[in-house]
C-alpha positions in Angstrom: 76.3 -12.4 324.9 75.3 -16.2 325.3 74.2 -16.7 329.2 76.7 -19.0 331.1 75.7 -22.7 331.1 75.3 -24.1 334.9 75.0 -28.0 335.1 73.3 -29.3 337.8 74.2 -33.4 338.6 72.2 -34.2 341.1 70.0 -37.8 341.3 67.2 -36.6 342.6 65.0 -35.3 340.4 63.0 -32.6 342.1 66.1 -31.3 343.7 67.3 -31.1 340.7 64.4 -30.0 338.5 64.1 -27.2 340.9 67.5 -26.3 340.8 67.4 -26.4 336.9 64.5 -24.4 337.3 65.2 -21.3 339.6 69.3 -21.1 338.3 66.7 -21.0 334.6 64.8 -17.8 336.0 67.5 -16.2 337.1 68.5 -15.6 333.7 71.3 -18.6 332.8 71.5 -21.8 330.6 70.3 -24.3 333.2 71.1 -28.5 332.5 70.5 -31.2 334.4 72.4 -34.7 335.0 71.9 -37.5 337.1 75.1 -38.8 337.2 78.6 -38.5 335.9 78.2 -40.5 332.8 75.2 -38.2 331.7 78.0 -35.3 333.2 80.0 -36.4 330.5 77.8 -36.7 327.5 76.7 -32.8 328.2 80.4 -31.6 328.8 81.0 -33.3 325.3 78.7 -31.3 323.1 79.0 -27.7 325.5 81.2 -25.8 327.4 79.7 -25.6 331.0 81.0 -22.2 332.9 79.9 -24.0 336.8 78.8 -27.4 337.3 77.0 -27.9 341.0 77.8 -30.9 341.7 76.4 -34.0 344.2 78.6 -35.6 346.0 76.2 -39.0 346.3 75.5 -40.2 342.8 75.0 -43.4 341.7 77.9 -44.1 339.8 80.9 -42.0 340.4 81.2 -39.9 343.7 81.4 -36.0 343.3 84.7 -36.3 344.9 86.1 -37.9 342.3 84.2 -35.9 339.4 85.8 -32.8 340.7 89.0 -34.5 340.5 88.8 -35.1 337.3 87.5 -32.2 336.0 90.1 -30.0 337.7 92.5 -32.1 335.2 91.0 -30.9 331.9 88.4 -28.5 332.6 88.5 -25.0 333.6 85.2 -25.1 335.0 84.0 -23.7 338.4 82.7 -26.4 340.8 80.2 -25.8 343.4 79.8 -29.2 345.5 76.2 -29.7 347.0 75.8 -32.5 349.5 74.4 -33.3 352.8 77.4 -34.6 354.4 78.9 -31.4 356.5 81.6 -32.6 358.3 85.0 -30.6 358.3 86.9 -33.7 356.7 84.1 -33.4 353.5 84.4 -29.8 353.4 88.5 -30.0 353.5 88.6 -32.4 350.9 85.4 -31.1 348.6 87.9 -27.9 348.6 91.2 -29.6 348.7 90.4 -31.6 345.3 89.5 -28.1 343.6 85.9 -27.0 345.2 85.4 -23.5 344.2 82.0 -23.5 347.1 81.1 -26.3 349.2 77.5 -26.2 350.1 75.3 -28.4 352.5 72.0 -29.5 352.2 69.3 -28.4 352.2 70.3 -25.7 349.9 68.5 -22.3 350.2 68.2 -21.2 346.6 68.8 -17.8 346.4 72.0 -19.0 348.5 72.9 -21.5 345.6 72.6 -18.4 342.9 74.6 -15.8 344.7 77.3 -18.4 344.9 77.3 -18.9 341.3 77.3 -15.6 340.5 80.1 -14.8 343.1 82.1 -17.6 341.0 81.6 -16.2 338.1 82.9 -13.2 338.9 86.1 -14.6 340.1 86.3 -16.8 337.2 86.2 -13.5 334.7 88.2 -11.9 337.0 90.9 -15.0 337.1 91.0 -15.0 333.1 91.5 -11.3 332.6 94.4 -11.1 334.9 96.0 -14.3 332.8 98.9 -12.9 331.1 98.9 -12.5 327.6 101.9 -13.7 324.7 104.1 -10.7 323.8 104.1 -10.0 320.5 107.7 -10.3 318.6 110.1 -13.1 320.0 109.8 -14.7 323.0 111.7 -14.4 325.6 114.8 -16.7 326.4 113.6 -19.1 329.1 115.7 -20.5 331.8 118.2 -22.7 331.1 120.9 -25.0 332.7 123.2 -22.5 331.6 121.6 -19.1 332.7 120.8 -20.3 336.0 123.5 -20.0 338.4 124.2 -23.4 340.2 124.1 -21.3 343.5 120.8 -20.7 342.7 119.9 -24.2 342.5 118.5 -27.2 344.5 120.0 -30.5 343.9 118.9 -34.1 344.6 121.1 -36.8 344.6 119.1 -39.9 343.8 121.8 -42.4 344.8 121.9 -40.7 348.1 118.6 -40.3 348.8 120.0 -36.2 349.4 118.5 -32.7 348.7 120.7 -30.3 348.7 119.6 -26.5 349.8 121.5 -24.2 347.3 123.4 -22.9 350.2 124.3 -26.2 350.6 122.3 -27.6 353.3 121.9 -31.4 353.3 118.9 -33.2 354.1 118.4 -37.2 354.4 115.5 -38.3 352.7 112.8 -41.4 353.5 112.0 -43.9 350.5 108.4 -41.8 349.8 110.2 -38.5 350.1 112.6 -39.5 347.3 110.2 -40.3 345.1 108.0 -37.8 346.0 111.1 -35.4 345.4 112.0 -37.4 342.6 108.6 -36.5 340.6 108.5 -33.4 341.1 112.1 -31.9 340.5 111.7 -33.9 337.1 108.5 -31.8 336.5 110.3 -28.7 335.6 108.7 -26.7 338.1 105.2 -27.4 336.6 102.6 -29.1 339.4 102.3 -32.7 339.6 98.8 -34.2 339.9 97.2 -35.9 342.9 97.3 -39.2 340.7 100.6 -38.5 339.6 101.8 -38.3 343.0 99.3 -41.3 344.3 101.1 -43.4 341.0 104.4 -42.6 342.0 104.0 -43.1 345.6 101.5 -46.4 345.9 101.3 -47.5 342.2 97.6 -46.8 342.5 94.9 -44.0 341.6 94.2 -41.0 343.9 91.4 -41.5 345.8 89.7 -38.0 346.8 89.2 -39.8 350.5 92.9 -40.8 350.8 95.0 -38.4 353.3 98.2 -40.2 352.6 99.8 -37.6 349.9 99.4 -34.7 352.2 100.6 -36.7 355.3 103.7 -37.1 352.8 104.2 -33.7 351.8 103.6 -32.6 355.1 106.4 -34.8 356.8 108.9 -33.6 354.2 107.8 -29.5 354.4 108.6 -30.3 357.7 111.8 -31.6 357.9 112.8 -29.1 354.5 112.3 -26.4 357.2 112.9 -27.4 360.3 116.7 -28.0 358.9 117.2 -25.2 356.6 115.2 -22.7 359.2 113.4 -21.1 355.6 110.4 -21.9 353.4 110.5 -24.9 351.9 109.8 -24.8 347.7 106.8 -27.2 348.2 103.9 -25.8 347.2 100.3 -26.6 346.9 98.4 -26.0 343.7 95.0 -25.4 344.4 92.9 -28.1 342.3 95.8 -29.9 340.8 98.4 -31.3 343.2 101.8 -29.9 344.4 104.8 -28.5 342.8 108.6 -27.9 343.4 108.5 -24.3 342.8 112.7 -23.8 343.1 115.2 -24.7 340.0 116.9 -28.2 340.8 119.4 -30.6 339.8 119.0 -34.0 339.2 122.0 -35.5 339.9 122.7 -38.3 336.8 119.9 -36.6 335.2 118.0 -33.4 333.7 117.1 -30.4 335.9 
């Protein structure tokens, strides 16, 4: 069996040349990048299983690497920096961190936490449920799910409805936060998505404003119906409405 492929990206070169070199000993496929670009041009001629990542390179920030690599890779991401503070930590994690690490980096440290990720990673993959074999099953449809069962949002009202038939008001951002993600079909909605809908503009990894959102509405979702709101966080990708709903006007 082919050892797993760890990138280092890291712009300076004996920090990284040493990482390369002891992650090497220890018995994986060691790389090296300097910045994201050269991140890039490795990712598009191997399949990496854990990238350590910088979170001060020279062209694109690790933050918004991660980001980005949560969207299309299943890769696990160990971010290595010297900033410590709680709010780098929450969002290194927040934007799909598997480790978060702080310099200067102890590396018998750095390999235990790639080995303890990639033993959750096999771990994650072999609990994935497989395809049954023979026809698939009927999936939920408009008609097989009762309309008790469902949420609704009334875009002309600016209304979610609780399927007991609670209303609750919502603010401009909360209905087209609402908006998004009831027309996902209960399948998460990315950070950008959201920042797109919301501002018109990328996510920036830096930018609290989404959670501030979709904490305001959890909020008020709760506080009126006295129950767990169906908002919830996808680690790595964004947020989801995790309850059938009807679009009023529109599709559920």
């Amino acid at each position: 069996m082919a050892a797993p492929t760890i990138i280092v990206v890291e712009d300076e070169n004996s920090l990284r040349s040493d990482m390369v070199e002891y992650l090497g000993n220890c018995g994986f496929d060691a790389v090296g990048a300097r910045s994201g670009a050269e991140l890039d041009g490795l990712l598009s001629q191997r399949t990496a299983s854990v990238i350590i990542l910088d979170v001060n390179l020279p062209d694109e920030d690790g933050f918004k690497i991660a980001a980005r690599l949560r969207d299309g890779h299943g890769v696990g991401i160990i971010m290595v920096t010297a900033r410590g503070t709680t709010v780098d930590r929450v969002v290194g994690l927040e934007i799909g961190a598997d480790a978060y690490l702080v310099k200067p980096v102890e590396l018998r440290e750095l390999e235990a936490q790639v080995k303890s990720l990639l033993r959750r990673l096999s771990e994650h993959n072999a609990e994935q449920p497989q395809p049954p074999c023979g026809p698939a099953a009927p999936s939920d449809s408009a008609g097989e799910l009762s309309e008790e069962a469902r949420w609704t949002l009334d875009p002309t009202e600016w209304a979610l409805t609780s399927p007991t038939g609670i209303r609750i008001g919502l603010t401009s951002m909360e209905m087209k936060l609402t908006s998004l993600l009831a027309g996902q079909a209960r399948k998460p909605a990315t950070r950008d998505q959201i920042s797109q809908a919301l501002y018109n503009r990328r996510w920036n990894p830096e930018d609290r404003s989404i959670d501030t959102v979709v904490g305001r509405l959890r909020h008020k979702v709760e506080a009126t119906i006295g129950g767990a709101a169906p908002l919830k966080s996808v680690h790595g990708v964004g947020y989801v409405f995790s309850a059938p709903v009807r679009i009023l006007g529109g599709a559920a």
